[in-house]
C-alpha positions as CSV (number, residue, x, y, z in Angstrom):
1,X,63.6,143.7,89.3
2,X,64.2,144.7,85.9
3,X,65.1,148.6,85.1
4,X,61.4,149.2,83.5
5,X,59.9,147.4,86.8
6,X,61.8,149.2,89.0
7,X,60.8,153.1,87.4
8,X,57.0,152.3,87.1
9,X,57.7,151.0,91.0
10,X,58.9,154.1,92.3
11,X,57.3,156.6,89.9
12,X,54.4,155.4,90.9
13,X,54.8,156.1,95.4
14,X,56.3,159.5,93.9
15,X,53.0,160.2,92.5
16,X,51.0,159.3,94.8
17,X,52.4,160.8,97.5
18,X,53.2,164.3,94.8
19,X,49.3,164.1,94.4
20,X,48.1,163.7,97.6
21,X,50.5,165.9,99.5
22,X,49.6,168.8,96.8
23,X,45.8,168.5,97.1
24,X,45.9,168.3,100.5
25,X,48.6,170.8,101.9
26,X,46.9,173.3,100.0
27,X,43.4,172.6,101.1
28,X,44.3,172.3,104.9
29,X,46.3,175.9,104.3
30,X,42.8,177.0,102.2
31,X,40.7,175.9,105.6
32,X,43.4,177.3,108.6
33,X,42.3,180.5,106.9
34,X,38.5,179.7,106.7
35,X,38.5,177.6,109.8
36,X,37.2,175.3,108.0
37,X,37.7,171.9,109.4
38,X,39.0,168.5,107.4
39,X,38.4,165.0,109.4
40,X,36.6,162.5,107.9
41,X,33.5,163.2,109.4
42,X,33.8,166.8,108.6
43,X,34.0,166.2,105.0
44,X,31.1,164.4,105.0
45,X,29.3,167.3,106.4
46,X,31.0,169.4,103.6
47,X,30.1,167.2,100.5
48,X,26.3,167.4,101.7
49,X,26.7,170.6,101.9
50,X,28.0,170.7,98.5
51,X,25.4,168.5,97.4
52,X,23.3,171.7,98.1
53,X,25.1,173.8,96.2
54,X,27.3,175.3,99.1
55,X,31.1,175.4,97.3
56,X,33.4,174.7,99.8
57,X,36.8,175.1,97.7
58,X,39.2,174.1,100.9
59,X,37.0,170.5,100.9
60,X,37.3,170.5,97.4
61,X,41.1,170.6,96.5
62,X,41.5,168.6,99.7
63,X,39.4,165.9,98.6
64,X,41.2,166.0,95.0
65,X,44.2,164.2,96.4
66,X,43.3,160.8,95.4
67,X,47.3,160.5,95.0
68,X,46.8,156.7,95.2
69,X,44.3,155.8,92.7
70,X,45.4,158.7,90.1
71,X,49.0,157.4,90.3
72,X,48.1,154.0,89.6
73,X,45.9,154.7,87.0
74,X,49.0,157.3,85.1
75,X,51.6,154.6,85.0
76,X,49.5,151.5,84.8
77,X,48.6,153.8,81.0
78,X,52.3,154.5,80.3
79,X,53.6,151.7,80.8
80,X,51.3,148.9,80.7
81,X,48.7,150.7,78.6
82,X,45.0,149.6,78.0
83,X,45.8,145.9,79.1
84,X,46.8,147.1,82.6
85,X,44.3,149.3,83.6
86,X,41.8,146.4,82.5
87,X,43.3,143.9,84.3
88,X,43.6,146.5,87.8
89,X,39.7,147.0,87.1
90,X,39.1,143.5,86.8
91,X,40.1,142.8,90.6
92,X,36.8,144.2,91.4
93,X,34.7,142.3,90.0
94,X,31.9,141.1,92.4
95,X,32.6,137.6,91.5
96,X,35.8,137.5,93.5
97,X,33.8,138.0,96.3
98,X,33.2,135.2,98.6
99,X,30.9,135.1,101.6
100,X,33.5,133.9,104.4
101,X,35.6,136.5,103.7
102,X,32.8,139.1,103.7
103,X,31.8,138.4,106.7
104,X,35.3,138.2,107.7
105,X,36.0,141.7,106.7
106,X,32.7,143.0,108.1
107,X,33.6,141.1,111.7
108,X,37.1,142.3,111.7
109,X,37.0,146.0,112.8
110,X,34.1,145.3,114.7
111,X,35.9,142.9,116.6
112,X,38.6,145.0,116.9
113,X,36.4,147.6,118.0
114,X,35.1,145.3,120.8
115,X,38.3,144.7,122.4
116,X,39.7,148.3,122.5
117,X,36.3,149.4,124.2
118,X,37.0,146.8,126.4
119,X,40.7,148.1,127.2
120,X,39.3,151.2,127.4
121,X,37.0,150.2,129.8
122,X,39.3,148.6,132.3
123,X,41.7,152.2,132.1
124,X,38.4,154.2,133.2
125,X,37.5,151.7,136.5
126,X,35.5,149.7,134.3
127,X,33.0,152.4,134.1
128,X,31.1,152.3,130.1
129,X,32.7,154.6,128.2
130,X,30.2,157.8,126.8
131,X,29.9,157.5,123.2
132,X,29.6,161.0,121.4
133,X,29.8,160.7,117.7
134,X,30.6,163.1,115.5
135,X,27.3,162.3,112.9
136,X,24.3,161.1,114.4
137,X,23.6,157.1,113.9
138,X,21.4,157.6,111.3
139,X,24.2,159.0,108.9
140,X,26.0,156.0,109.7
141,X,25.1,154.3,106.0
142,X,25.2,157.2,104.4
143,X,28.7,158.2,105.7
144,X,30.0,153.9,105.2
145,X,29.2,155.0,101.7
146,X,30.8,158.5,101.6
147,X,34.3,156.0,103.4
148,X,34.1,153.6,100.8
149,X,34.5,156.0,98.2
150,X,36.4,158.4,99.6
151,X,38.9,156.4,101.2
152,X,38.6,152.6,100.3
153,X,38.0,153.7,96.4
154,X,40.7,156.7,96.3
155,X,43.6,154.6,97.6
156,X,43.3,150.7,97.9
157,X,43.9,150.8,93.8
158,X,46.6,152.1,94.2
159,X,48.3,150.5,97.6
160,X,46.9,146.9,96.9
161,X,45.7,146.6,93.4
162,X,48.8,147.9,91.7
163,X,51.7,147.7,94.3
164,X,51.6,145.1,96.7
165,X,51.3,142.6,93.8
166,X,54.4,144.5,92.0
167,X,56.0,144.1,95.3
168,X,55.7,141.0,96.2
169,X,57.2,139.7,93.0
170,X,60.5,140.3,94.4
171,X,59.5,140.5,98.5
172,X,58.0,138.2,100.7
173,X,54.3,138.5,102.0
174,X,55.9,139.9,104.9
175,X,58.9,142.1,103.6
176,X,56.3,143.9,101.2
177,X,53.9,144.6,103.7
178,X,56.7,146.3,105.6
179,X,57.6,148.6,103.0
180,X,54.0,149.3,101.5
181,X,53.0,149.8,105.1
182,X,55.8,152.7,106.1
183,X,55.1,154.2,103.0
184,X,51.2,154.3,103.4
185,X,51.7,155.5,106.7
186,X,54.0,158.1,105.6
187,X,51.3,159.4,103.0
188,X,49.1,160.3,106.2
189,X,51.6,162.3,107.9
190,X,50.9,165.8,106.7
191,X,47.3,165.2,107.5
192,X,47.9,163.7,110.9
193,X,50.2,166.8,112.1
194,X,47.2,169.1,110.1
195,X,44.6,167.5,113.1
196,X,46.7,167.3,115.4
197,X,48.7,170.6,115.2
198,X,47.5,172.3,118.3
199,X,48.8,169.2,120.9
200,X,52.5,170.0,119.9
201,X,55.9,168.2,118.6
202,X,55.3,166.5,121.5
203,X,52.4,164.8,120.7
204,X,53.0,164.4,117.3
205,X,55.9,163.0,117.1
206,X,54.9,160.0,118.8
207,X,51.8,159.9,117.2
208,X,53.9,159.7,113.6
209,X,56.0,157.2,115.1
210,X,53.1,155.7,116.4
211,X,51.2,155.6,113.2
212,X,54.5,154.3,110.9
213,X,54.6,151.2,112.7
214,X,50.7,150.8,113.1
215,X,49.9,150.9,109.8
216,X,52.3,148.2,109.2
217,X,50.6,145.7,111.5
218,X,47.5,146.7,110.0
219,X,49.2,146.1,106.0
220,X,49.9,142.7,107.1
221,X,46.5,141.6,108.3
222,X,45.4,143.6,105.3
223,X,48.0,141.4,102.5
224,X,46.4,138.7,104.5
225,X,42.9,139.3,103.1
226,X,44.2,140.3,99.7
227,X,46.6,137.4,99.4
228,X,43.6,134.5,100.1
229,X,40.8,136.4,97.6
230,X,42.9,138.9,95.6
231,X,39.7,140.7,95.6
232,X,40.1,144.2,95.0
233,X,36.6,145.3,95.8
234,X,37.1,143.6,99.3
235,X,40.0,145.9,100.5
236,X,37.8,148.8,99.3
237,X,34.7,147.6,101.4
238,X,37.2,147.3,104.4
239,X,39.0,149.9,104.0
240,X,35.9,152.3,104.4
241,X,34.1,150.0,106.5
242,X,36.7,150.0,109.3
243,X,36.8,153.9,109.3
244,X,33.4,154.1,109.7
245,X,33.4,151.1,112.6
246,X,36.2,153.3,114.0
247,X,34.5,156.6,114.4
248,X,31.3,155.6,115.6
249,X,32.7,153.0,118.2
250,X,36.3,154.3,119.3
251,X,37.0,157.6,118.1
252,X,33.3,158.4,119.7
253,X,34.8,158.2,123.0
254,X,37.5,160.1,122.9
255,X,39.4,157.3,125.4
256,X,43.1,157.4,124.3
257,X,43.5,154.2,126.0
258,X,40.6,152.4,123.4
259,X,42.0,154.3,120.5
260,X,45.7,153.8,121.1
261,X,44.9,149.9,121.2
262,X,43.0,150.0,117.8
263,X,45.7,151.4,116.3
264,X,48.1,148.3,118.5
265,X,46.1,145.6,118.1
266,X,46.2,144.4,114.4
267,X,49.8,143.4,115.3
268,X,48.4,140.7,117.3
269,X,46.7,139.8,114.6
270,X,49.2,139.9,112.3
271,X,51.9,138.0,114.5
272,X,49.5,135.1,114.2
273,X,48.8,135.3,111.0
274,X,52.4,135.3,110.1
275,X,52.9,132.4,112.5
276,X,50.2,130.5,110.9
277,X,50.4,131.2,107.2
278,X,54.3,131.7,106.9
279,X,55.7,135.1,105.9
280,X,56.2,133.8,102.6
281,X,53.3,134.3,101.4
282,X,50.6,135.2,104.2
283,X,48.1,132.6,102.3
284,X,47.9,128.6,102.2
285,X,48.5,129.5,98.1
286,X,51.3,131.2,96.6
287,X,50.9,135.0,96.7
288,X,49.9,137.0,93.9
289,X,52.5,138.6,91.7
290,X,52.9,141.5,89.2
């Protein structure tokens, strides 16, 4: 990795997380003091309400912490200029899209999904689970839309568009999805401890440790996908699409059994995957490189 590669590399992950970690620390502090609150499914409650003309400022700066996508975007212009940002925006172009992996994309959370309710099930005598959602199923489009933007748009950029590719120029499939994954993992961590403050260091500690090495198994099945279509508008779609899966279908039921093995069972996934593809590249064809 030459000097120049190796700067843009790192200033990059500074600036995403310096971003991110700004905007976000100072809007959680902004809504302890309003008791306002920040999950996903609350901020799609606040930017309705915004869309009415109700200001909420903590949802506001929170929500400016694209760190991700803004990064990207700052040193794809200093250091690759007009050329680089066109060719990041040119990953998601709807003609990359093909309709096997679509539907692939669309079946994986749900699957996913399936099988953790399943778990869940068994843990509670196999009695159903209750499903209480936090927005009503009608919001459900409405909110996949609000996920996609919001989450799929203000970070996969930024993880897969401009860094896994610059990673795996020097790293394996498998070696890069270890480091992008611990890093995207740490991102969330002042968030995580933001919802989950009132459980304890107890809780959250595990959780973080918990989430580090979750978020890698799920990096892997997600270089999978990006390594066989390098379609950046695909990681988008599934990137909100499986938070929206996950709220309406696991986080619904509050079943820490169903939602522990969501977060468990990508590595499954991703153990076969690697077994069938080769950590090399995590594709039949040679992985793409930055």
């Amino acid at each position: 990795m030459t000097g120049k590669e190796r700067t843009a590399l790192v200033l990059y992950f500074v600036l995403a997380f310096a971003i991110t970690w700004t905007a976000q620390i100072a809007g959680m502090n902004m809504a302890q003091g309003s008791g306002l609150p920040l999950s996903n499914e609350d901020n799609f409650n606040h930017f309705l309400a915004l869309l009415s003309g109700d200001m909420r400022l903590p949802y506001l700066v929170f929500t400016a912490g694209a760190g991700p996508l803004l990064a990207a975007l700052i040193v794809l212009a200093i250091f690759e200029g007009q050329e680089g940002l066109k060719s990041l925006f040119a990953q998601t172009s709807v003609s990359r899209i093909s309709l096997r992996w679509l539907v692939i994309i669309l079946l994986l959370p749900i699957a996913l999904s399936l099988v953790s309710l399943l778990i869940g099930m068994l843990s509670n005598g196999m009695k159903l689970l209750e499903m209480h959602p936090k927005l009503p199923a009608a919001y459900f489009l409405p909110f996949l839309l609000y996920m996609i933007v919001f989450t799929g748009f203000w970070e996969e950029p930024g993880w897969r568009g401009f860094a896994l590719p610059r990673l795996q120029k020097y790293y394996n499939a498998e070696t890069s999805s270890w480091i992008l994954g611990m890093l995207w993992g740490a991102w969330h961590i002042p968030v995580n401890i933001y919802l989950n403050w009132e459980a304890g260091p107890t809780v959250i500690i595990p959780l973080i440790v918990g989430l580090l090495l979750g978020t890698v198994g799920w990096t892997i099945v997600n270089t999978w996908v990006y390594n066989n279509t390098q379609s950046l508008l695909l990681m988008i779609i599934l990137h909100g699409w499986t938070n929206t899966v996950q709220s309406y279908l696991v986080l619904s039921t509050g079943n820490m059994a169903a939602m522990s093995i969501f977060s468990i069972l990508p590595w499954a996934l991703a153990i076969y995957l690697t077994k069938k593809y080769g950590k090399e590249n995590l594709s039949p064809s040679l992985r793409p490189q930055i």
